[in-house]
C-alpha positions in Angstrom: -1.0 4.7 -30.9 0.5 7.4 -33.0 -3.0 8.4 -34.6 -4.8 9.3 -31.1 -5.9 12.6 -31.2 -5.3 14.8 -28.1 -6.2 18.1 -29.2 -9.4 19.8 -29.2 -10.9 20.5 -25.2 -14.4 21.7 -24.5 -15.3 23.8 -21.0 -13.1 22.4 -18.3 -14.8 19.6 -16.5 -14.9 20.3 -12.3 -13.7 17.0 -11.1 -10.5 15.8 -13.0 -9.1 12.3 -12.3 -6.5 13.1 -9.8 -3.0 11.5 -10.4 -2.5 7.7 -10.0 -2.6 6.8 -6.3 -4.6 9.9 -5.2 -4.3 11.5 -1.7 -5.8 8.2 0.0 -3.1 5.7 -1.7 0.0 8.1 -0.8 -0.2 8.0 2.7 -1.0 4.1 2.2 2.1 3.3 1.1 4.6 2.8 3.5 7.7 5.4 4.4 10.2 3.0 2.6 7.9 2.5 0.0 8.0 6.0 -1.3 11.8 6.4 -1.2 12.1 3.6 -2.9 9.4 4.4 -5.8 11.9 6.7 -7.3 13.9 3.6 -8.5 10.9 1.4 -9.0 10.4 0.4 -13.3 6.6 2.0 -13.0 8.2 5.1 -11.6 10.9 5.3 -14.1 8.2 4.4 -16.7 6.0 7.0 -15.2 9.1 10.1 -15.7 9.4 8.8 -19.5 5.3 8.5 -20.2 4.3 11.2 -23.0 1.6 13.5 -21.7 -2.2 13.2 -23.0 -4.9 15.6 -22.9 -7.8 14.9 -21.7 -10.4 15.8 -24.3 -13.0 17.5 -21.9 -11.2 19.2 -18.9 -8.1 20.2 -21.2 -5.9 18.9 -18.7 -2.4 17.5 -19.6 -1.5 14.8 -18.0 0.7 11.4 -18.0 -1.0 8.5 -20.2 -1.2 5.8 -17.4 -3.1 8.4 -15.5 -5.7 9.1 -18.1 -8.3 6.8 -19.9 -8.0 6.4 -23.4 -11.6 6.0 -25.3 -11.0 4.1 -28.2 -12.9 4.3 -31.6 -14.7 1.4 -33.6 -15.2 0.7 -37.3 -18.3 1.5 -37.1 -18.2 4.8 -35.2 -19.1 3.9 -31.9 -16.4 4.3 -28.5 -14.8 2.1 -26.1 -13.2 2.1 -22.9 -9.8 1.0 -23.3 -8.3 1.4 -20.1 -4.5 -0.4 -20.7 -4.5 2.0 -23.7 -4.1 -1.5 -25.6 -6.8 -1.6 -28.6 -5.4 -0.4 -32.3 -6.7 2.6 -34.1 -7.4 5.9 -33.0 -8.0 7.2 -29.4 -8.9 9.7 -27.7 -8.0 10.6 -23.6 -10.5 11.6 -20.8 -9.3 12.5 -16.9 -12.5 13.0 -15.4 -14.3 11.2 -12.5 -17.5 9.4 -13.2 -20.0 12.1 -12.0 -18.0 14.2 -14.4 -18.1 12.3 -17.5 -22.0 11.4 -16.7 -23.4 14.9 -17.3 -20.7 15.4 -19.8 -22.2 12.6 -21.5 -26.4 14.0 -20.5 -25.3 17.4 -21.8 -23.7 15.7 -25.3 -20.1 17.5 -24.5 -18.4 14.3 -24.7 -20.0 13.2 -28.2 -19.2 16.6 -29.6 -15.4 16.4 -28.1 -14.9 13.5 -29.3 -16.1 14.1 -32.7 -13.8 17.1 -33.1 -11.0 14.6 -31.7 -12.1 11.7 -34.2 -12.7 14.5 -36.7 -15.9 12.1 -37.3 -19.1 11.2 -36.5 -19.4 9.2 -33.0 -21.5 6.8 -30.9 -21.1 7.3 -27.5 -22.8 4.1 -25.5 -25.0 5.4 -22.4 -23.4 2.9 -20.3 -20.1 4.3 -20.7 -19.0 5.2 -17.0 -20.8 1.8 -16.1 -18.3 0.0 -18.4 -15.3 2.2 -17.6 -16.0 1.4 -13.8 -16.1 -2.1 -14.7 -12.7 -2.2 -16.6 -10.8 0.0 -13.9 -12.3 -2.6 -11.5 -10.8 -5.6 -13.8 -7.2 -4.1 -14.2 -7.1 -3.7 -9.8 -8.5 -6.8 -9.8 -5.3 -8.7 -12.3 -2.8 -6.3 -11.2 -3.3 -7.8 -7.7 -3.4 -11.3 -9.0 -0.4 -10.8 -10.9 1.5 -10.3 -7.8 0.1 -12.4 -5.8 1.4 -15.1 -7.8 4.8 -13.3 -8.3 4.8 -14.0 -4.6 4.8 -10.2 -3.0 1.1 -10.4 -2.0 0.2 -11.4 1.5 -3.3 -12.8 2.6 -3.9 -13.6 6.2 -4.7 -11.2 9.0 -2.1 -13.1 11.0 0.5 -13.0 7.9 0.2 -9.5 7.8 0.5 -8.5 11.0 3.7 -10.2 11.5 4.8 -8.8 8.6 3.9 -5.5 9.5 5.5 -5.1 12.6 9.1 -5.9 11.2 8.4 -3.5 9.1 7.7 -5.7 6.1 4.9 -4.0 4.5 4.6 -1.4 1.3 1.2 -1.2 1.0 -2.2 -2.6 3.4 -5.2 -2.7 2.1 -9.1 -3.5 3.5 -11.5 -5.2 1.6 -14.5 -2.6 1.6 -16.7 -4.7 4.2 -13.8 -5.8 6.1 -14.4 -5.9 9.9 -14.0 -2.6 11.9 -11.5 -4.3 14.6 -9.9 -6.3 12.3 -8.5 -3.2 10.0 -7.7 -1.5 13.7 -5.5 -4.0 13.9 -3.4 -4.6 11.0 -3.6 -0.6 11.2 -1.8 -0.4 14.3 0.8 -3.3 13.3 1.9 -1.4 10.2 2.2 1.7 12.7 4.3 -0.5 14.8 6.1 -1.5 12.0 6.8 2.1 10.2 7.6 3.3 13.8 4.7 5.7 13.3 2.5 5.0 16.7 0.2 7.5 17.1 0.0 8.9 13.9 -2.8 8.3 11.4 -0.9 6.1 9.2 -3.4 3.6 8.1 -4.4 0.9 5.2 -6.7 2.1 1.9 -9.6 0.6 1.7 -10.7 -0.9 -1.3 -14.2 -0.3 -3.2 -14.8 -4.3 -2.9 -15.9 -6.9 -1.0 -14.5 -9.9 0.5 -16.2 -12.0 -1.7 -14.9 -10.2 -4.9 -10.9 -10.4 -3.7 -11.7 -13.9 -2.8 -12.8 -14.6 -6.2 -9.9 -12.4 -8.0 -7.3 -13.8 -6.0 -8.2 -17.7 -5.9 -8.2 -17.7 -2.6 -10.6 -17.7 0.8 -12.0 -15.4 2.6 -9.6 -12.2 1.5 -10.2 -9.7 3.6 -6.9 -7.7 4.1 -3.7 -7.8 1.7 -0.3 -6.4 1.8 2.2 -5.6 -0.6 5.6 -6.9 0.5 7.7 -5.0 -2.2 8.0 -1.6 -3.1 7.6 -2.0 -6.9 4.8 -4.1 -6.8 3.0 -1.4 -3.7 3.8 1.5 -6.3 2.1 -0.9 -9.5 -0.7 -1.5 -7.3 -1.1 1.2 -5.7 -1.2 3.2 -9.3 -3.9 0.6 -10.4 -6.2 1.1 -7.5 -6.0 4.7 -7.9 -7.2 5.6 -11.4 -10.0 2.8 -10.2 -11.2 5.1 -6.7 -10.0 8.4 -9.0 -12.8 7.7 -11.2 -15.3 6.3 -8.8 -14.7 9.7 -7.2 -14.3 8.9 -4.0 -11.3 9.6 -2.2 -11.6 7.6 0.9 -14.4 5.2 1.2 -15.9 4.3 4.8 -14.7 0.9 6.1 -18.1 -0.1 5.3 -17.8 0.7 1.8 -20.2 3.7 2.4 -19.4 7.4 2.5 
């Protein structure tokens, strides 16, 4: 993608996306997890990724952490969210509430036409389908290992798993069951030999029905992440999703 543009920032935007995995993924991850990130391919990927800046808060940061808008023939933008699409691009780090007024108040079309040095169309559903394509990435990142084999399913799975200490990362489906999280919460405690503390899983902004779907498999309620490259890849995928949602730590119920 050598002709993005990254130059060019309006008035710092208030809420930038915060770095992949935000404050509610790091303490998700397990204690051997995060020594063992440093020496993980996404990590070492993540040391070597060229910096972006993101065209409406001014804020430099690593590619994979940003979200690249790409630009059409015919003027008009794109999400594109693996930073896959040819042509030119531009980079945004902003949460959704963010980027909507930007959007409202026509400071996105003008950055982006000074980064495009052109004239653009900016779609009003934008954040809808930059939501939606964070939410598809989560969604095949989490396939992907489950059928690489280091994704667990299974309350009962889990918790055995978790108490040896097996588990990187535990994660909730958004309507999961208030007793049922307590307790895969607790095992992974167990496990880290962390009883007492407020080491817990993240909960994810989807349902049940959703991960069923995604995964091919029943009634998903809780996952885990059995290895630490695959809990840091995850992990990193879920958090530019909840990073842009805006919402750091969703209610077990999926509310606020």
């Amino acid at each position: 993608m050598a002709h993005d543009e990254h130059s060019g920032s309006v008035n710092p935007a208030p809420s930038p996306l915060p770095p992949a995995g935000g404050a509610g993924a790091a303490h998700s991850v397990s204690a051997s997890a995060a020594h063992d990130q440093d020496e993980t391919p996404l990590a070492h990927h993540a040391k070597n990724d060229p910096e972006r800046t993101c065209i409406l808060s001014g804020r430099k940061a690593a590619r994979d952490d940003l979200i690249r808008l790409a630009l059409a023939p015919d003027g008009s933008v794109a999400p594109d969210v693996r930073a896959k699409a040819p042509g030119r691009g531009a980079w945004i780090g902003v949460d959704r509430a963010t980027l909507e007024q930007a959007i409202a108040k026509g400071r996105l079309t003008k950055a982006l036409a000074r980064a495009f040095k052109s004239a653009v169309t900016v779609p009003a559903d934008l954040a809808d389908q930059i939501e939606k394509a964070l939410e598809r990435a989560a969604l095949d990142r989490l396939g992907l290992e489950a059928r690489a084999g280091d994704l667990l399913t299974g309350s009962e799975k889990i918790v055995d798993a978790a108490r040896k200490g097996s588990v990187e990362l535990l994660l909730h489906a958004r309507d999961a069951a208030a007793d049922g999280t307590r307790r895969l919460d607790q095992a992974l405690r167990v496990g880290l030999g962390v009883e007492g503390s407020g080491e817990q899983g993240l909960v994810i902004p989807a349902t049940r029905a959703i991960l069923s779907m995604a995964l091919g498999r029943e009634n998903v309620v809780h996952l885990a992440l059995i290895a630490p490259a695959a809990a840091a890849r995850v992990s990193h995928a879920l958090g530019r999703w909840r990073g842009f949602i805006g919402r750091d730590d969703l209610g077990r119920d999926g509310g606020p």
